[in-house]
C-alpha positions as CSV (number, residue, x, y, z in Angstrom):
1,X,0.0,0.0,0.0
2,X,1.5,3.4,-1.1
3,X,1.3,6.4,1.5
4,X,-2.1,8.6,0.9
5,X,0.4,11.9,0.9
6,X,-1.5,15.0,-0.5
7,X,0.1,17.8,-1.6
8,X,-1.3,20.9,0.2
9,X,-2.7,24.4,-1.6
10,X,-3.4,27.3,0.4
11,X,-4.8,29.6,-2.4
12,X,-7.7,31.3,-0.2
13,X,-9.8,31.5,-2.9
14,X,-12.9,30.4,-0.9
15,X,-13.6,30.4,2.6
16,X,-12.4,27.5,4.3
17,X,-14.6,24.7,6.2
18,X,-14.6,22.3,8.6
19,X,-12.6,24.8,10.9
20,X,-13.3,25.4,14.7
21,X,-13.4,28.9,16.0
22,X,-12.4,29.8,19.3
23,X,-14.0,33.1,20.5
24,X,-12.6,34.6,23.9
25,X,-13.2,38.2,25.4
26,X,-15.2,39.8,28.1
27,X,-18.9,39.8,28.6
28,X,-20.7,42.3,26.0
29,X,-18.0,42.1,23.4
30,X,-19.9,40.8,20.7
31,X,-19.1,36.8,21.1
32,X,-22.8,35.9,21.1
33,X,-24.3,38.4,18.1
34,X,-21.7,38.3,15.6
35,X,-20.8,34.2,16.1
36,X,-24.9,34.1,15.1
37,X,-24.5,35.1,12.1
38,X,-21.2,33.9,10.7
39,X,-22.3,32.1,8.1
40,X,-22.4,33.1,4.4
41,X,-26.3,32.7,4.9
42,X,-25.7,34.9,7.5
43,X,-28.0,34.5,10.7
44,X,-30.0,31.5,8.9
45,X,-26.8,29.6,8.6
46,X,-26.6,29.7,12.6
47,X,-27.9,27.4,15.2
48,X,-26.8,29.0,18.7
49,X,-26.8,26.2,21.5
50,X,-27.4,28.8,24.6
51,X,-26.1,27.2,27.7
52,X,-25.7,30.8,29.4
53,X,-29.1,31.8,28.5
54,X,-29.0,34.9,27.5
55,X,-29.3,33.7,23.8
56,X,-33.4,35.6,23.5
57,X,-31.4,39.1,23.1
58,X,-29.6,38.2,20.2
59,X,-31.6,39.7,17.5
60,X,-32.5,37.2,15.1
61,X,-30.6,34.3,16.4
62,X,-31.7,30.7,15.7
63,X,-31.3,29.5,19.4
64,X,-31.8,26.3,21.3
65,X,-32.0,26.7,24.7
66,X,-29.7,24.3,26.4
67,X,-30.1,23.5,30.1
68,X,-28.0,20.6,31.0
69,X,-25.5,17.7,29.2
70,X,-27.5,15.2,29.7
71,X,-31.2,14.5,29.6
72,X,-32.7,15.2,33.2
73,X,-34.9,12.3,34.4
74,X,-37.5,11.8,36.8
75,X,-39.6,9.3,38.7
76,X,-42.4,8.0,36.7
77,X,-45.5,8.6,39.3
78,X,-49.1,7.5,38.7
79,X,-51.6,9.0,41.0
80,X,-49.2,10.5,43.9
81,X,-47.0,6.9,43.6
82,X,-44.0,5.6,42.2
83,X,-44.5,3.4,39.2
84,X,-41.8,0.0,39.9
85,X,-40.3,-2.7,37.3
86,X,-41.2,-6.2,37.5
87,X,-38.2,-6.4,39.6
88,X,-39.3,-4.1,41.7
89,X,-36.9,-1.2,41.1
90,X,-38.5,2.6,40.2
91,X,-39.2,3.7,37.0
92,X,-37.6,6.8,35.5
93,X,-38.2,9.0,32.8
94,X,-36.9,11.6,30.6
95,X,-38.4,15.2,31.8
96,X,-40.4,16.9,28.8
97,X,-38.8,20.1,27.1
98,X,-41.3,21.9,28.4
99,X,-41.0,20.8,31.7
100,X,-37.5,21.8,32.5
101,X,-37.8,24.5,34.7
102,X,-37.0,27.1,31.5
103,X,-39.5,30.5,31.3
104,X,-39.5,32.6,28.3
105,X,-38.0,36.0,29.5
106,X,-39.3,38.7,26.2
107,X,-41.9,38.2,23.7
108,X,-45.6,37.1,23.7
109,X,-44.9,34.3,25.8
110,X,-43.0,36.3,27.8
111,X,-43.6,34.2,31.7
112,X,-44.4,31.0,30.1
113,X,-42.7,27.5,30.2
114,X,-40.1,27.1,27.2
115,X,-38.4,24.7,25.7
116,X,-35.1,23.5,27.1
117,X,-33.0,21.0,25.2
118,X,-29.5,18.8,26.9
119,X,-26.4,19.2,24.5
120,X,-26.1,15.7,23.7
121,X,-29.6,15.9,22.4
122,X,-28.7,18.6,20.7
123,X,-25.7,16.5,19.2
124,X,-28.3,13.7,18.2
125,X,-30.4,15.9,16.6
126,X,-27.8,17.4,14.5
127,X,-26.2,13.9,13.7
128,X,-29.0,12.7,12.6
129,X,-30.7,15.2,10.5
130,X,-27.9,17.7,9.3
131,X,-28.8,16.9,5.8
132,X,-32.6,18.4,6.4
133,X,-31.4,21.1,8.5
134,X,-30.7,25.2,7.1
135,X,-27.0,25.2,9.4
136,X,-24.0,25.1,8.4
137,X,-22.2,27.0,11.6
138,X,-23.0,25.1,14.8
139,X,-22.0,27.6,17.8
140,X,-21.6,26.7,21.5
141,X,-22.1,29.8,23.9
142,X,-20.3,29.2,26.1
143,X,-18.4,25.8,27.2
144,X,-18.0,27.4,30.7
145,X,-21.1,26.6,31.5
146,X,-20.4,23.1,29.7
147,X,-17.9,22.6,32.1
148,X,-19.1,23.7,35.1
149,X,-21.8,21.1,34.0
150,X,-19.5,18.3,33.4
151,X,-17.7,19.1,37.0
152,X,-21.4,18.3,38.8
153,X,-21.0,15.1,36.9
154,X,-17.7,14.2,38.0
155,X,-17.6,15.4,41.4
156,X,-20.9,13.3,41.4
157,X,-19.5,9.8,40.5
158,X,-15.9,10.4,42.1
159,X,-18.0,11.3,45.7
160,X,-16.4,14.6,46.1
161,X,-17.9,17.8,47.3
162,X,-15.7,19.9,45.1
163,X,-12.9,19.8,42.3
164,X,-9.9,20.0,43.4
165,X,-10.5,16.9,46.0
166,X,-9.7,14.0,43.8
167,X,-6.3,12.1,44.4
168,X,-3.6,13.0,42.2
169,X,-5.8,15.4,40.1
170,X,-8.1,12.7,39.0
171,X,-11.5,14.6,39.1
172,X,-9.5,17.5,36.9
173,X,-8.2,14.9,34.1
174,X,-11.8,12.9,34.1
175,X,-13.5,16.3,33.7
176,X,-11.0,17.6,31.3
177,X,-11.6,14.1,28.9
178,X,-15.1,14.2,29.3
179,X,-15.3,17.8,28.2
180,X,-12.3,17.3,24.9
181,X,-14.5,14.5,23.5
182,X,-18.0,16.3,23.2
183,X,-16.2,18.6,21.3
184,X,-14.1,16.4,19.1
185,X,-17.6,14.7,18.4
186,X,-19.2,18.3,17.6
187,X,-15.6,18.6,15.2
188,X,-16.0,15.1,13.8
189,X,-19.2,16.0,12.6
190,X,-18.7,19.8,11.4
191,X,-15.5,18.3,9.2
192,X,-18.1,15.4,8.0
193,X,-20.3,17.8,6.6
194,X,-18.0,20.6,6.0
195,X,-19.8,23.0,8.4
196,X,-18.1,25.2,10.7
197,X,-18.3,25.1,14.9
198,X,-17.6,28.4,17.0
199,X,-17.0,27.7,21.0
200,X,-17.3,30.7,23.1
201,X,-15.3,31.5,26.5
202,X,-15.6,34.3,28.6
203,X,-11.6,35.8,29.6
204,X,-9.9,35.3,32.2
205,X,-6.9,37.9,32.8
206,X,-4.3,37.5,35.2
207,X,-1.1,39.9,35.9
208,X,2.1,38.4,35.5
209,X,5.8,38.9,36.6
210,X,7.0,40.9,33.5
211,X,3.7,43.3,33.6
212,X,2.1,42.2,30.9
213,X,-1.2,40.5,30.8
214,X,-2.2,36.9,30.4
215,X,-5.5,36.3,28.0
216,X,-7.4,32.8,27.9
217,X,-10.6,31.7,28.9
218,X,-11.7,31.6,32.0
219,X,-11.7,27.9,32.6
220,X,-9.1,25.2,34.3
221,X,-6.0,25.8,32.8
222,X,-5.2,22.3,31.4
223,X,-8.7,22.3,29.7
224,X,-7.9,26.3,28.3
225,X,-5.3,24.9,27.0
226,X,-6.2,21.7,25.2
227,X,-9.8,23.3,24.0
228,X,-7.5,25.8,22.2
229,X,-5.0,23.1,21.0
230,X,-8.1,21.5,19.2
231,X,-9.2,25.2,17.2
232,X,-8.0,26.5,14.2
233,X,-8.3,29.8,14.8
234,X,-9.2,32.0,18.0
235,X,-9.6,35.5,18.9
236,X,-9.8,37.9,21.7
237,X,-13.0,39.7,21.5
238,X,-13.1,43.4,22.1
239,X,-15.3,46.6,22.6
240,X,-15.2,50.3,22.4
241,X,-16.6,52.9,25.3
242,X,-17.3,55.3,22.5
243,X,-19.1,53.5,20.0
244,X,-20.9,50.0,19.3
245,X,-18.0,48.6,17.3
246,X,-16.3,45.4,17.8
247,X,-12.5,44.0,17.5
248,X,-11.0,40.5,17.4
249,X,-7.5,39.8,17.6
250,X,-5.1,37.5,16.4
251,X,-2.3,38.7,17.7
252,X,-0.1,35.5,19.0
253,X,2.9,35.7,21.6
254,X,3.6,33.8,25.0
255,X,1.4,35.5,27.2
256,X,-1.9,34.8,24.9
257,X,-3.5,31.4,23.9
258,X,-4.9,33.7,20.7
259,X,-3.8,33.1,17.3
260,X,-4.8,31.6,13.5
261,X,-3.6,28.5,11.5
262,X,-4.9,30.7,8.7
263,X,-2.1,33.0,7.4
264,X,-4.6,35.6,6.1
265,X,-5.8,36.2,10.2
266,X,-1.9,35.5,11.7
267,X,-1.4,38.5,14.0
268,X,-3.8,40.4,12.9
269,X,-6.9,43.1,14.5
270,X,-9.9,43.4,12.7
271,X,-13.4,44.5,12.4
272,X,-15.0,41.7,14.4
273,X,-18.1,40.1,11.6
274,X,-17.9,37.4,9.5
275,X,-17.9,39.4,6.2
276,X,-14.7,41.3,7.1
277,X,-12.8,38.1,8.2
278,X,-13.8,36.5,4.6
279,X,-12.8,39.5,2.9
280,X,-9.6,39.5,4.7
281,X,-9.1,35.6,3.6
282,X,-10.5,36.1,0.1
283,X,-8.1,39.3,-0.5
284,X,-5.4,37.3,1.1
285,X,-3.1,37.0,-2.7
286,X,-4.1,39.9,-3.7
287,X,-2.9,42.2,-0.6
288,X,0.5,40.3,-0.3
289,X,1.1,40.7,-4.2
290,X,0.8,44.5,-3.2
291,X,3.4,44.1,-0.5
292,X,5.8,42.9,-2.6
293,X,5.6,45.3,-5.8
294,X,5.6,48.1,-2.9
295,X,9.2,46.8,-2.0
296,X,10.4,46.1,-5.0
């Protein structure tokens, strides 16, 4: 059997796909609205899974509501009483959507019971109807609450009040797996069918020795790290006091888990929207043609 070696082209003459995006800043710099519509269908292109709830502000947003990682169950009850097996053991059952403890917070149904979904429902549902389906960008706002989620679990089946009580890190590594291989299945998927997945992070800044500042999300480090190991490009996510625009940077050095496999975004600040980072990819030949006739 000969090797499969391809021979790789980077012309950036269409937008790539397949790619993760990593999206990291401070609350209320744009992570949510402009991640909704980065698609070039633009917002109908976009399912946002909403595990911070906050998802029924972002105008015109395709948002699931996403309340948990698993399913919640609960005792199957007929008249006041618990239902048993034929071995005698209690029945269970998955909690409706609508039953979930989730209230619409605007609109005309504004106070009423709405529909909450788990994230590996989600993942099901996208599995196994993607073909039928309008999305082609699949974002996840924000895996902090994904993990805090998965550390319930895990503190749960170790018998641990807290992280951070596990021998020799244990409940930090099992956590840290769980949460990697939900998004490598999300990735698996988004490569299959040559969509794109966004994961959002809130920042966590820290001061260190030389003065300078730290960025990366605000999550355990070994999991920071490895969830930005596994993207192809992030960016720190920026606003302005004196006017509604937004900024992402690329910019890459020790002190920053920020940067782009894509050369067009390497080190780079820009407009933060979807239709400025494809121009910046799409232009990519023809702006560094103009660099070198300008030095020549």
């Amino acid at each position: 059997m000969s090797l499969p070696v391809h021979k790789i082209s980077t012309d950036w003459k269409s937008m790539p796909a397949g790619l993760t995006y990593y999206f990291i800043g401070q609350p209320k710099s744009g992570k949510s609205t402009n991640s909704a519509s980065w698609s070039e269908k633009g917002s109908d292109g976009v399912l946002l899974i909403d595990t911070d709830l906050g998802g029924d502000f972002v105008d015109k947003a395709n948002v699931v509501f996403c309340t948990s990682l698993n399913p919640p169950y609960r005792k199957v009850m007929l008249d006041g009483i618990e239902v048993k097996d034929k071995k005698g053991n209690t029945k269970y059952e998955v909690i409706p959507n609508i039953e979930r403890g989730l209230y619409h917070r605007s609109g005309d149904k504004k106070g009423q019971p709405c529909e909450a979904i788990s994230l590996i429902e989600v993942f099901l549902e996208l599995k196994n109807n993607w073909d039928s389906l309008p999305y082609d960008t699949i974002v996840i706002d924000t895996v902090d609450e994904v993990n805090k989620w998965i550390e319930d679990i895990v503190t749960d089946e170790l018998g641990i009040d807290v992280m951070g009580q596990g021998q020799w890190g244990a409940d930090w590594g099992k956590a840290r797996r769980k949460h990697l291989d939900i998004i490598k299945q999300f990735q698996n998927l988004i490569k299959q069918k040559g969509g794109n997945l966004i994961i959002i992070s809130h920042s966590k800044q820290s001061a260190i020795n030389d003065g300078k500042v730290q960025l990366s999300p605000d999550l355990p480090r070994g999991l920071g790290y490895a969830l930005t190991a596994k993207a192809d490009v992030i960016g720190y996510t920026t606003g302005t006091k004196d006017s509604d625009d937004k900024w992402i940077s690329f910019l890459s050095y020790d002190e920053r888990t920020v940067g782009s496999r894509l050369k067009p975004l390497a080190n780079k600040t820009l407009r933060f929207n979807y239709e400025t980072i494809k121009e910046e990819i799409l232009n990519y030949n023809t702006k560094e043609k103009e660099k070198v006739n300008a030095t020549v």
